[in-house]
C-alpha positions as a Markdown table, in Angstrom:
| # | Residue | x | y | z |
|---|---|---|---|---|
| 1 | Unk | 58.5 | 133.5 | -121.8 |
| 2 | Unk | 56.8 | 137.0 | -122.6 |
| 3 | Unk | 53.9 | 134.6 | -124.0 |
| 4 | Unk | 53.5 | 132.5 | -120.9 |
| 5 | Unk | 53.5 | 135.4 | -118.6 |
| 6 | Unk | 50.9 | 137.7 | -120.7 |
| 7 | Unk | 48.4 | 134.7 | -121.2 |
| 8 | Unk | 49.0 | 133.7 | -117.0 |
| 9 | Unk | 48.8 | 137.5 | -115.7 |
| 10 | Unk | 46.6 | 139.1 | -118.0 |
| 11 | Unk | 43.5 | 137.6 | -117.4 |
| 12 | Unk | 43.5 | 138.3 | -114.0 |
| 13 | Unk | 42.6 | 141.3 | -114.9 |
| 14 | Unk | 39.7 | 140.8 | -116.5 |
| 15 | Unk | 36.1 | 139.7 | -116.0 |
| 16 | Unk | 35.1 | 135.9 | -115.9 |
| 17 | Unk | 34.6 | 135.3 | -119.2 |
| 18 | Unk | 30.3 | 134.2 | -120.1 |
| 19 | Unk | 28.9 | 132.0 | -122.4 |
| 20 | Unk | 29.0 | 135.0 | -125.0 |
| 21 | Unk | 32.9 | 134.8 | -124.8 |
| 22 | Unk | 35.0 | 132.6 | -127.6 |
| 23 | Unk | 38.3 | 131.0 | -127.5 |
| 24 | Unk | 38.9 | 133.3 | -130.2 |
| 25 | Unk | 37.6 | 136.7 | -129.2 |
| 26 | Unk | 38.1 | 136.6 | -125.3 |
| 27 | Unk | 41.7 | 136.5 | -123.9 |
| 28 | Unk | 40.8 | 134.4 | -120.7 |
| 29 | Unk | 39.0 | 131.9 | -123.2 |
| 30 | Unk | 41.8 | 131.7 | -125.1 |
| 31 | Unk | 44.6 | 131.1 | -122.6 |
| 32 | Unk | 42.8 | 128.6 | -121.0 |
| 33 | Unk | 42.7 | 126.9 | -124.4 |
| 34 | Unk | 46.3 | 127.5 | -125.3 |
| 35 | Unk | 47.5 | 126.0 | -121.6 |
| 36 | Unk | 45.2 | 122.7 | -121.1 |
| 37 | Unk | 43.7 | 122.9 | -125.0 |
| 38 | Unk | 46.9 | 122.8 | -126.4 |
| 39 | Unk | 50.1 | 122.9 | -124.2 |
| 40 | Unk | 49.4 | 120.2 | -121.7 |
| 41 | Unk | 48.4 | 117.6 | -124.1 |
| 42 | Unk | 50.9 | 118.3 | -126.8 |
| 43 | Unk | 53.7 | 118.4 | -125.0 |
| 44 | Unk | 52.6 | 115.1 | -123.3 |
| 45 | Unk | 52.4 | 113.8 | -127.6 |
| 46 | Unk | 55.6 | 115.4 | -128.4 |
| 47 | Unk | 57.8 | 114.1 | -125.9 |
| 48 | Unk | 56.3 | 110.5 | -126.4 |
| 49 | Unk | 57.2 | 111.3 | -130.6 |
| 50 | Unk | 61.0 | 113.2 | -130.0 |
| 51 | Unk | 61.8 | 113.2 | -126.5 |
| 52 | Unk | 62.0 | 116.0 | -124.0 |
| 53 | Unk | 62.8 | 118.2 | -126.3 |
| 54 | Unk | 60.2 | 120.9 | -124.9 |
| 55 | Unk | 61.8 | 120.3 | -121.1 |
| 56 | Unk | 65.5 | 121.8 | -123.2 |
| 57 | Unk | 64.6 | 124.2 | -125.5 |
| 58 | Unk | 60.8 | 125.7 | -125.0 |
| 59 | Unk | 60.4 | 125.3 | -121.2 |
| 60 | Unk | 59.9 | 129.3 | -119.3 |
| 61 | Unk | 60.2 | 127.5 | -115.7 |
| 62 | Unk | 63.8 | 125.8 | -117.0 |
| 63 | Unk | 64.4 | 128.4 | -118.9 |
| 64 | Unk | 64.2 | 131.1 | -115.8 |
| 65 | Unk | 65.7 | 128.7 | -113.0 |
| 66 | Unk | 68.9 | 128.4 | -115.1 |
| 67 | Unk | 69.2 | 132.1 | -115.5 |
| 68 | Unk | 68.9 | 132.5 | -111.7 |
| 69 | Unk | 71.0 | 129.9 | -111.2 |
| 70 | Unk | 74.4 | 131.5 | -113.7 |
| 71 | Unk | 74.1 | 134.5 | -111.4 |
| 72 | Unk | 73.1 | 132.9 | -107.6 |
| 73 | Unk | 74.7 | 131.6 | -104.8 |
| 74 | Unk | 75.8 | 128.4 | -106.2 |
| 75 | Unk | 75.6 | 126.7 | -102.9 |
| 76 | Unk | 75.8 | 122.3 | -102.9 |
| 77 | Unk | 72.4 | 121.0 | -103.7 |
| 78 | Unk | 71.0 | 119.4 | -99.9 |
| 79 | Unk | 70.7 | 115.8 | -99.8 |
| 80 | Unk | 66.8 | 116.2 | -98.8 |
| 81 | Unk | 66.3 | 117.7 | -102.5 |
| 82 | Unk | 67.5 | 114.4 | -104.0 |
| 83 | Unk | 64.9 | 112.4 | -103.0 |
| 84 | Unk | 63.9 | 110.3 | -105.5 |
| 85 | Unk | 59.8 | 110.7 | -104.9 |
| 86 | Unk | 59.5 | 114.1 | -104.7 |
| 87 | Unk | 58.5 | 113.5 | -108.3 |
| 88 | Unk | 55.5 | 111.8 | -107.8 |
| 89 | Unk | 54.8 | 113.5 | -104.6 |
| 90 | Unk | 54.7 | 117.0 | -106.5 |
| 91 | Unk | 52.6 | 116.1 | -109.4 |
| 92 | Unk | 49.8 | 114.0 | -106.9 |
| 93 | Unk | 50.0 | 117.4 | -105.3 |
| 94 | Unk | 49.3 | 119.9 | -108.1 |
| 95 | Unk | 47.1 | 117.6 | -109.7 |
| 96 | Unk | 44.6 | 117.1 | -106.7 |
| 97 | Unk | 44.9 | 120.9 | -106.0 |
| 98 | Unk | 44.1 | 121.9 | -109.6 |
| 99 | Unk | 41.2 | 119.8 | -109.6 |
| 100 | Unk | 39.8 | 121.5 | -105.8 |
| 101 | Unk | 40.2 | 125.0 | -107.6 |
| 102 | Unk | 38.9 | 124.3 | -110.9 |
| 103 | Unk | 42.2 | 125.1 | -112.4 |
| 104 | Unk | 41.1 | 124.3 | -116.4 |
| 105 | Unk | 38.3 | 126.6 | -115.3 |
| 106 | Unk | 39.8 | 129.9 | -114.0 |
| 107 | Unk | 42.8 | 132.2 | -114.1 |
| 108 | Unk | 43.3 | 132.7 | -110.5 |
| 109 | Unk | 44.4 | 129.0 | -109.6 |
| 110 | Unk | 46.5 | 128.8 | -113.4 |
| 111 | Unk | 48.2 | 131.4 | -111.8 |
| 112 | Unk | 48.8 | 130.7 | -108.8 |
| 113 | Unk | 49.7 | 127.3 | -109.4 |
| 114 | Unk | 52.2 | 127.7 | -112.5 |
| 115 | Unk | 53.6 | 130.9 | -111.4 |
| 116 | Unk | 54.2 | 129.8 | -107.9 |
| 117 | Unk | 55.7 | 127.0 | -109.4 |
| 118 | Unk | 58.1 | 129.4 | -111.4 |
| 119 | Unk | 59.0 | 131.6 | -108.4 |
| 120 | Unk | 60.1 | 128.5 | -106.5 |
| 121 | Unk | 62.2 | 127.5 | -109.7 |
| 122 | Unk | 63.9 | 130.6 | -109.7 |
| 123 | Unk | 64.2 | 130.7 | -105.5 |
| 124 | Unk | 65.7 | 127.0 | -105.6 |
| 125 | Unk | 68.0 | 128.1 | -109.0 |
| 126 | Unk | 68.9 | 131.1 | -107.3 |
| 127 | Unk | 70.0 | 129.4 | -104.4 |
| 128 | Unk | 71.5 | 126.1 | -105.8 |
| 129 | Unk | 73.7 | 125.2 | -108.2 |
| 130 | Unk | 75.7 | 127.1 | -110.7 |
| 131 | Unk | 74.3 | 127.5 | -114.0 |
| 132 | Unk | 72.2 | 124.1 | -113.3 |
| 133 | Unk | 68.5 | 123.2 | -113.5 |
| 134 | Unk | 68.0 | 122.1 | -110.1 |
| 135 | Unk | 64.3 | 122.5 | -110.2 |
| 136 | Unk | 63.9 | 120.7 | -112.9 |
| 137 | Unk | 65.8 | 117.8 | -111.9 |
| 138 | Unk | 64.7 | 116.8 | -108.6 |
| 139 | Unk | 61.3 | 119.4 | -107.6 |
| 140 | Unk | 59.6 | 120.0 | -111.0 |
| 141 | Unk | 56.0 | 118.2 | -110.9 |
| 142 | Unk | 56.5 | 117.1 | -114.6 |
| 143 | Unk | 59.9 | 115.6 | -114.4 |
| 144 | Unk | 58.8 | 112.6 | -113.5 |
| 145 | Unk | 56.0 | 112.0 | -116.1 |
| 146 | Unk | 58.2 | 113.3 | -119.2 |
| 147 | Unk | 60.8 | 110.9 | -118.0 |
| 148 | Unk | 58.8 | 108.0 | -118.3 |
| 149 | Unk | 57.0 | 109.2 | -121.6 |
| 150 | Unk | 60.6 | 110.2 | -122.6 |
| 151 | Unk | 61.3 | 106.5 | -122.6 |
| 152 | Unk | 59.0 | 105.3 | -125.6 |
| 153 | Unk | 60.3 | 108.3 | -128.3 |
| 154 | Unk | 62.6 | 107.1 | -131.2 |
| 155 | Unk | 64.5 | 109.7 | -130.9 |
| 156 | Unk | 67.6 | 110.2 | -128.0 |
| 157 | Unk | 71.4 | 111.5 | -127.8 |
| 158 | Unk | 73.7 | 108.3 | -128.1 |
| 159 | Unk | 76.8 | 108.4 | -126.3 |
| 160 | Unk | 79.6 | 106.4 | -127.9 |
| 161 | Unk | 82.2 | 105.0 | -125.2 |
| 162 | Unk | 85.0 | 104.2 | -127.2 |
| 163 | Unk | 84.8 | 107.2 | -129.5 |
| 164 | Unk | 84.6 | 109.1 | -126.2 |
| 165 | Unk | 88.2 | 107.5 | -125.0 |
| 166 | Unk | 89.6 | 108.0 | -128.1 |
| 167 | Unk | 89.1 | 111.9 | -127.7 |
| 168 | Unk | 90.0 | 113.1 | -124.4 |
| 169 | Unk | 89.3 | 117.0 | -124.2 |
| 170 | Unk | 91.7 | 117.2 | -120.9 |
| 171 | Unk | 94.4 | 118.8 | -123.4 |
| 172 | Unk | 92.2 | 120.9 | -125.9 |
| 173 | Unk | 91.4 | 124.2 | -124.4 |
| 174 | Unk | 89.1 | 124.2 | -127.2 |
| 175 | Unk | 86.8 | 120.8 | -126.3 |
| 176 | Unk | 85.7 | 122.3 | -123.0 |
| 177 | Unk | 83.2 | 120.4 | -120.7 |
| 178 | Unk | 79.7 | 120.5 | -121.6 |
| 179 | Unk | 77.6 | 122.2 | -119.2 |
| 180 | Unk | 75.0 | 119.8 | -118.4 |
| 181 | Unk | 72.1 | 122.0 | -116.9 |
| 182 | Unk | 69.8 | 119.5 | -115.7 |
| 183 | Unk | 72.7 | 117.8 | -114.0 |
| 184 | Unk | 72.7 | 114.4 | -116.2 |
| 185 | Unk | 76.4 | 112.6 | -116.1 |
| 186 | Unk | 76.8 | 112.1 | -120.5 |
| 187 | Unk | 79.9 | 110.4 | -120.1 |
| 188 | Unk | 77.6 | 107.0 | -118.6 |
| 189 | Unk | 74.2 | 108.4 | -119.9 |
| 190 | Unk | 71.6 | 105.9 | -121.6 |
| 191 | Unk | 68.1 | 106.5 | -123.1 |
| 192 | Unk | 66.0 | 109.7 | -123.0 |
| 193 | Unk | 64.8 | 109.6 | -119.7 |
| 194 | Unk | 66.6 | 112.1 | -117.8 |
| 195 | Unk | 68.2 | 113.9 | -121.0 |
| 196 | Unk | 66.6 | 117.2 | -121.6 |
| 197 | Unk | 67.7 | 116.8 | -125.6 |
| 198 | Unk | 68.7 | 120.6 | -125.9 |
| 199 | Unk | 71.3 | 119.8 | -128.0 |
| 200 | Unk | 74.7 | 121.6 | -126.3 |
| 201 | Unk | 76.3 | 118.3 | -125.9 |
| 202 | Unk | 75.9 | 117.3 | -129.5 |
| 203 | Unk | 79.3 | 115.9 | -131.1 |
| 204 | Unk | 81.1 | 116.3 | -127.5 |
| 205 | Unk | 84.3 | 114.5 | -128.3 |
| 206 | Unk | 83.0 | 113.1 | -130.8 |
| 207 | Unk | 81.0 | 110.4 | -129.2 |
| 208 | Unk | 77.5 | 112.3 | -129.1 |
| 209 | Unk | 75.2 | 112.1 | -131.6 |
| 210 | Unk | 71.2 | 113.1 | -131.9 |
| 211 | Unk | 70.1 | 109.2 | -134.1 |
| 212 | Unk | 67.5 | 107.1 | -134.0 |
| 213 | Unk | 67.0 | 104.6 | -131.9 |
| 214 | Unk | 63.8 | 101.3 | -132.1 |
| 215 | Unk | 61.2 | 103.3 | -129.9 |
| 216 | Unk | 60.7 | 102.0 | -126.4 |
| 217 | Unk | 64.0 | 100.0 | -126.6 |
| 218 | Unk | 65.0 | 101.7 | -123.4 |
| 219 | Unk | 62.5 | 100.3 | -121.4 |
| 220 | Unk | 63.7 | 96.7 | -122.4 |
| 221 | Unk | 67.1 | 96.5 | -122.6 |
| 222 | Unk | 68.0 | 100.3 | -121.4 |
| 223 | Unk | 67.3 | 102.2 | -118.0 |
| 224 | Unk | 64.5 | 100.2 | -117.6 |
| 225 | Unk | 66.1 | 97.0 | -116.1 |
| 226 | Unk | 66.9 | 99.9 | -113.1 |
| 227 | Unk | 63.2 | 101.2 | -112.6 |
| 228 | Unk | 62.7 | 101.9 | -109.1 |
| 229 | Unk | 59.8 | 101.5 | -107.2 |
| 230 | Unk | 58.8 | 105.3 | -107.4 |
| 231 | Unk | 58.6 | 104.7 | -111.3 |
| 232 | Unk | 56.3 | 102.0 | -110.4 |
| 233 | Unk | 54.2 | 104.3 | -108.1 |
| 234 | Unk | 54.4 | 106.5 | -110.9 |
| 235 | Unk | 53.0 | 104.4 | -113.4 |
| 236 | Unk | 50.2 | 102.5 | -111.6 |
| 237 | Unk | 48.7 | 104.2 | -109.1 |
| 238 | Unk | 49.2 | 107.8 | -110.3 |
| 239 | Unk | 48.7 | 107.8 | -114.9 |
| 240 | Unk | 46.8 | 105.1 | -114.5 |
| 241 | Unk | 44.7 | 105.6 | -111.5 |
| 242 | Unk | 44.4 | 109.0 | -110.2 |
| 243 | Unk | 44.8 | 111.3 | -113.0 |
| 244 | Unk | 41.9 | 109.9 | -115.4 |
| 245 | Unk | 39.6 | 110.2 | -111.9 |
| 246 | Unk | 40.9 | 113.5 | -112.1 |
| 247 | Unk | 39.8 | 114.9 | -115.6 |
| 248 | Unk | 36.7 | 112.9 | -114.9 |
| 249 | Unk | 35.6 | 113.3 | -111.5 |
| 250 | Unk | 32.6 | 115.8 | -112.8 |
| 251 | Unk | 30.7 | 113.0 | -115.1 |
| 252 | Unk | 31.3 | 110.1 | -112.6 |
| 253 | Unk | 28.5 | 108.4 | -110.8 |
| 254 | Unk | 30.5 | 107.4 | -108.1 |
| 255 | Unk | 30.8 | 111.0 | -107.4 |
| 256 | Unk | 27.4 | 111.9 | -107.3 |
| 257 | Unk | 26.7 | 109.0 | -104.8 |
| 258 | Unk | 28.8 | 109.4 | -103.0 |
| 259 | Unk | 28.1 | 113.3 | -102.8 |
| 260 | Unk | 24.6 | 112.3 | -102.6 |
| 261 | Unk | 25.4 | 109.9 | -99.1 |
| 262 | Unk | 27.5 | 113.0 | -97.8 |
| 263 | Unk | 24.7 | 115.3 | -98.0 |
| 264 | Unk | 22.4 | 112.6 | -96.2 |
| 265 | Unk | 24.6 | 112.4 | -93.4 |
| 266 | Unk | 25.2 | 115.6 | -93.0 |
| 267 | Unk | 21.5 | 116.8 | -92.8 |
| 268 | Unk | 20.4 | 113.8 | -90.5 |
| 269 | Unk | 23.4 | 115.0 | -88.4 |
| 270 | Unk | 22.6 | 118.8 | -88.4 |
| 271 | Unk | 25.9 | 119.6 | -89.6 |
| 272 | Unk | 25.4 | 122.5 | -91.8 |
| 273 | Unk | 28.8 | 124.0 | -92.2 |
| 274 | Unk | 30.0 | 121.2 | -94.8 |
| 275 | Unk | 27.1 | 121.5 | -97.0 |
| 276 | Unk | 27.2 | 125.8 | -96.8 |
| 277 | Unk | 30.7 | 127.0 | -95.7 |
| 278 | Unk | 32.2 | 129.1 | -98.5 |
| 279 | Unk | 36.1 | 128.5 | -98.8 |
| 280 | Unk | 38.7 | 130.7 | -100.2 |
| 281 | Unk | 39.2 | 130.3 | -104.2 |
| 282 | Unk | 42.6 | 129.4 | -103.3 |
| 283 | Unk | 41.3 | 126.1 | -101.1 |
| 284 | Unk | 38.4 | 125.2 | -103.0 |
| 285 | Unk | 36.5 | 126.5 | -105.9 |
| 286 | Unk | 34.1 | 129.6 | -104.9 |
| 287 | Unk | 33.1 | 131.8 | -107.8 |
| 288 | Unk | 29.3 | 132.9 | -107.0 |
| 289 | Unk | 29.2 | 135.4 | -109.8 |
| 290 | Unk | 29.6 | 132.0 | -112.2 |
| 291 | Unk | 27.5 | 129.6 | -110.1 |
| 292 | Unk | 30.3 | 127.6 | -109.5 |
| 293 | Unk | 31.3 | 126.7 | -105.6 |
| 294 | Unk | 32.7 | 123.2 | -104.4 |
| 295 | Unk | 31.8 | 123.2 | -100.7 |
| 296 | Unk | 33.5 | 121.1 | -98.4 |
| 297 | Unk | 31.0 | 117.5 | -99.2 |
| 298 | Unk | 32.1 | 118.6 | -102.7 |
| 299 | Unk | 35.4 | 118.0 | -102.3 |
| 300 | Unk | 35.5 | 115.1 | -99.9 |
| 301 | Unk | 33.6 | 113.1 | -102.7 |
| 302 | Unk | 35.8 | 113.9 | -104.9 |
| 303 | Unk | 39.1 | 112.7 | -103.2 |
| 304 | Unk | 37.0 | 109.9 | -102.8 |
| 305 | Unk | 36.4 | 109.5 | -106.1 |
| 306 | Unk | 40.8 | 110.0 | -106.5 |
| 307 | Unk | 41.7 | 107.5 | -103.9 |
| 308 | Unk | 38.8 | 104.4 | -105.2 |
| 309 | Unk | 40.2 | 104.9 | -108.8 |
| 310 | Unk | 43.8 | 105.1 | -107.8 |
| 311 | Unk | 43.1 | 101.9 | -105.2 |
| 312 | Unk | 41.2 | 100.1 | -108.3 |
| 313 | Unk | 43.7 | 100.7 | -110.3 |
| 314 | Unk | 46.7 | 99.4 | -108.1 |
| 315 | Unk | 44.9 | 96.2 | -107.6 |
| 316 | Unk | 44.5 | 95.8 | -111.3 |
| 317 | Unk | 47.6 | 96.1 | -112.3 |
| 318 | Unk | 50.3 | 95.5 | -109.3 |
| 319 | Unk | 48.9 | 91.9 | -108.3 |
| 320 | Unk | 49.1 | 90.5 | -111.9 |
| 321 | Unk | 52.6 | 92.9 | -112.1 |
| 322 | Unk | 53.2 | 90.8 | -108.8 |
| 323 | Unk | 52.1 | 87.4 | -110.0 |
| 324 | Unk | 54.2 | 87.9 | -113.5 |
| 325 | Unk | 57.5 | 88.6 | -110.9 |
| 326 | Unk | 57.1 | 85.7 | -109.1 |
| 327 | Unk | 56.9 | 83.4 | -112.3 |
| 328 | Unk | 59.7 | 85.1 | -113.8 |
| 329 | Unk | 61.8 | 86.1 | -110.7 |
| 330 | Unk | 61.0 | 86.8 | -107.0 |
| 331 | Unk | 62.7 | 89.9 | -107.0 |
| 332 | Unk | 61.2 | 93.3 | -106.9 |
| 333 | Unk | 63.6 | 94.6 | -109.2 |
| 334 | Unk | 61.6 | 92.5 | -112.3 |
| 335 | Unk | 58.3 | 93.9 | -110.9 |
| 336 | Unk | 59.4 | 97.5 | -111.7 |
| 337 | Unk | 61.2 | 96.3 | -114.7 |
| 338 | Unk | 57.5 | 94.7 | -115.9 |
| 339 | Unk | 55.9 | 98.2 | -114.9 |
| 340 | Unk | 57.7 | 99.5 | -117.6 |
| 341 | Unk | 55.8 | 97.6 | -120.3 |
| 342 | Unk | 53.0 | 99.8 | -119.3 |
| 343 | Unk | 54.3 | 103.5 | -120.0 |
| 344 | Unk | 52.8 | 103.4 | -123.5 |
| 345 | Unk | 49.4 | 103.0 | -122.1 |
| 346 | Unk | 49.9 | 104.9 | -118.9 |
| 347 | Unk | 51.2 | 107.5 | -121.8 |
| 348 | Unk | 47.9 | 107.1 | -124.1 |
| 349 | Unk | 46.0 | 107.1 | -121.1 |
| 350 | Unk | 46.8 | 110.9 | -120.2 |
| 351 | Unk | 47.4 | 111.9 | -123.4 |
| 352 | Unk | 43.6 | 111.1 | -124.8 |
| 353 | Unk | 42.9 | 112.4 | -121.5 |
| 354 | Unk | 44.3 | 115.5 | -121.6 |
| 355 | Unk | 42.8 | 115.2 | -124.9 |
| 356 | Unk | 38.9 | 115.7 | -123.6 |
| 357 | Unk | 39.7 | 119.1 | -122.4 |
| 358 | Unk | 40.2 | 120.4 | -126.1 |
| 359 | Unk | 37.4 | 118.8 | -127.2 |
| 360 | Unk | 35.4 | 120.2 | -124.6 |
| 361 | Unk | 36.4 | 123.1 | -125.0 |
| 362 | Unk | 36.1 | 123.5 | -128.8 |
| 363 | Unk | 32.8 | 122.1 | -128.3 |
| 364 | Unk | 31.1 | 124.4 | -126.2 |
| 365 | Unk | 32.5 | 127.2 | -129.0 |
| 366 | Unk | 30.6 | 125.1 | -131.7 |
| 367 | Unk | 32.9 | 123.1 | -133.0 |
| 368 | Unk | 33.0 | 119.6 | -133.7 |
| 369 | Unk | 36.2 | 117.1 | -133.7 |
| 370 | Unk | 34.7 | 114.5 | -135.8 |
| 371 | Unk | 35.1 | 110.9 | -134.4 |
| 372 | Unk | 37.1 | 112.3 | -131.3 |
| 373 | Unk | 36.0 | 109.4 | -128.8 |
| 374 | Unk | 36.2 | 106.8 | -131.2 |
| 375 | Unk | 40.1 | 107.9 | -132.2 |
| 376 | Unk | 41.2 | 108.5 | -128.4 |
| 377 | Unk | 39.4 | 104.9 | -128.0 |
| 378 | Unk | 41.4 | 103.6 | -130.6 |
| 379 | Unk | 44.6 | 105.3 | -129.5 |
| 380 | Unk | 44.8 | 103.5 | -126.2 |
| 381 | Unk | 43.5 | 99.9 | -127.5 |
| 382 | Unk | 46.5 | 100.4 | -129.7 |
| 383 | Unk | 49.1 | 101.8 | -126.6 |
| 384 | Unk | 47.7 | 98.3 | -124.9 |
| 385 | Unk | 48.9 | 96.0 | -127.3 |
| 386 | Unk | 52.4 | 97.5 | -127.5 |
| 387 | Unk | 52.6 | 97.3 | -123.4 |
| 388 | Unk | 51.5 | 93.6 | -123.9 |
| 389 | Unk | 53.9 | 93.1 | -126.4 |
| 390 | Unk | 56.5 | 95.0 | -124.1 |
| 391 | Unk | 55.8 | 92.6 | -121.5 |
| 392 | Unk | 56.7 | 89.2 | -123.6 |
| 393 | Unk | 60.1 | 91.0 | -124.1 |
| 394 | Unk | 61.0 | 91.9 | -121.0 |
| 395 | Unk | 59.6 | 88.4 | -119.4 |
| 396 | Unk | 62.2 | 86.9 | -121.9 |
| 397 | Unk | 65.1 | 88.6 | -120.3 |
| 398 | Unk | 64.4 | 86.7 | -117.2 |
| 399 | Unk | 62.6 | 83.7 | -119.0 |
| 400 | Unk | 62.5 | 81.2 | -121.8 |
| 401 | Unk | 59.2 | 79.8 | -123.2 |
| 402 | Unk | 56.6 | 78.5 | -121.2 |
| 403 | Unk | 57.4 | 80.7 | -118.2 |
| 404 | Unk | 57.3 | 83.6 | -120.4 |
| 405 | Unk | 54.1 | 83.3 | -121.9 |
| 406 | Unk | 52.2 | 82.6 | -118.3 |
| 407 | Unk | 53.5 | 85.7 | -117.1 |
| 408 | Unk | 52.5 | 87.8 | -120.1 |
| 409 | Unk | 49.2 | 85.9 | -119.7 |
| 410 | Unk | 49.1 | 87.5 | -116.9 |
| 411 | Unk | 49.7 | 91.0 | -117.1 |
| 412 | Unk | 47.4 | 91.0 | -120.6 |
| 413 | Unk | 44.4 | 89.8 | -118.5 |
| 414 | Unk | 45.5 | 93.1 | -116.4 |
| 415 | Unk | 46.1 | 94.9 | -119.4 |
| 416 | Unk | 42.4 | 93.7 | -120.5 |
| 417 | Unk | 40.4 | 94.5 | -117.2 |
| 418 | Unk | 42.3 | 98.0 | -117.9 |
């Protein structure tokens, strides 16, 4: 916690860093490498390797909600809280925004962004629950994602039912109930989705163990077979539509035609105010002193650019998710269930995108990752293949044969065009 909060409030106040500055001998330079260079991506890597373990044990914003929360008002958590999308609807949020304020870029939107995040944390901990992790269970933008990612780790906590009614702990003032901050019921619990894998219900009655399990078993034969239909949302549109338009909005051509036709329109209208009005660095970027401001054409191109790559993206993968359904069994539940087969690439996907920002970063220092694009290219070719083989299992749950391999041919000619 002291680290996050010197490397989010110190550089505000100090200059903009110039092309003089380093990662290693300017402070801005080097937060901004140590949250999107290393944090983001890494995290994204490690959860995908040993579960949510950072979400339990490393997390500032859990970390600080629960410590609100042991000394709050404890009141019952409202119903509207537990909607199931406000998952997806806070990370399209924070990800859109970050990209209108250039958040990679400067210190004033990483801090705004991630510290407001962590006041509301502690506000909603403060306020709800008792000793809980509220925020992080229903609000937090992230939840979502590291569930999903969560999903494909070897590692999880397995629960052991019968070893579990073999040792009640009614009777044993010493076997007291496990505090379960981010409000997961162990008794029933399954896979590594929603577990936060901090460990403080390890050997509970016996029946709770950290072991290995076959990685991405869950999304088979585990919490998979009940996917919703925000976890399809999720995985589709949002990993593998919107956020790689996102960390590549700037080097897309679409963008600059589409800027281009904006700026057309706009002169043969005599509308001058899109193309010159100066917003507020908290709306869109405006930093004169570092020749970087988005004015408003700016940013209507790129939520442009957003919505075609997340409509592209639906359309390639939900009508042959559809078609594959329909084979196997017109039900939506299978749909989401097939969605699943795709976290490893929706996973890869972010990851090697997330990826590009170190790079970038170290390159405009001087230094060179040697073969970057080729191993991030190879990363998700391989993350394709395992959601392709994904799909034949879970197609066999529902189907035998012949009407298993059609609908996996379908969903690898998605996989393909992907």
């Amino acid at each position: 916690m002291v680290a996050y909060v010197i490397l989010l409030a110190v550089p505000l106040l100090l200059p903009l860093p110039t092309s003089a500055d380093f990662i290693w001998s300017n402070l801005t330079r080097f937060a901004q490498f140590a949250f999107w260079g290393i944090w983001w991506p890494f995290v994204v890597l490690g959860t995908a390797l040993v579960g949510r373990f950072w979400c339990g044990l490393l997390c500032p914003e859990g970390a600080l909600s629960e410590f609100a929360s042991e000394r709050g008002a404890g009141r019952a958590i409202p119903t509207w809280m537990k909607w199931s999308g406000w998952p997806v609807v806070s990370f399209v949020s924070t990800t859109v925004y970050g990209q209108l304020t250039s958040i990679y870029q400067y210190p004033k939107p990483a801090a705004l962004l991630l510290g407001g995040s962590t006041f509301v944390a502690m506000v909603i901990g403060a306020r709800y629950g008792k000793a809980k992790r509220v925020w992080c269970r229903f609000l937090c933008p992230v939840s979502g994602v590291f569930g999903l990612v969560g999903k494909i780790a070897p590692l999880h906590f397995r629960v052991e039912p019968a070893a579990w009614r073999r040792n009640p702990d009614q009777s044993n003032p010493q076997k007291a109930g496990v505090n379960c901050a981010p409000l997961v019921p162990i008794k029933t619990m399954q896979g590594a989705s929603a577990c936060h894998m901090c460990g403080r219900c390890s050997s509970h009655r016996g029946a709770i163990r950290l072991a290995w399990r076959k990685p991405a078993s869950d999304i088979v034969h585990g919490s998979g077979r009940a996917a919703t239909w925000w976890d399809t949302v999720l995985i589709v549109p949002v990993l593998l539509g919107l956020v790689p338009a996102a960390l590549k909005w700037s080097s897309s051509g679409v963008f600059q035609v589409t800027r281009q036709w904006l700026i057309e329109v706009c002169l043969n209208r005599h509308w001058m105010s899109p193309l010159s009005l100066r917003l507020p660095w908290w709306i869109l970027t405006n930093y004169p002193s570092a020749s970087d401001v988005m004015t408003i054409v700016d940013a209507v191109a790129l939520l442009v650019v957003i919505a075609a790559s997340t409509a592209l993206a639906s359309c390639m993968f939900l009508v042959p998710l559809a078609c594959c359904s329909f084979i196997l069994r017109s039900r939506l539940q299978v749909l989401n269930h097939l969605a699943q087969a795709l976290i490893p690439i929706a996973a890869a996907s972010l990851f090697c995108g997330l990826l590009s920002l170190t790079i970038s970063q170290l390159r405009s220092d001087g230094i060179i990752v040697p073969h970057a694009d080729l191993l991030r290219a190879a990363a998700v070719s391989a993350a394709g293949s395992w959601s392709v083989a994904l799909s034949f299992k879970i197609a066999g749950v529902y189907r035998r044969h012949l009407w298993r391999q059609l609908a996996t041919r379908f969903q690898w000619r998605g996989s393909r065009c992907f």
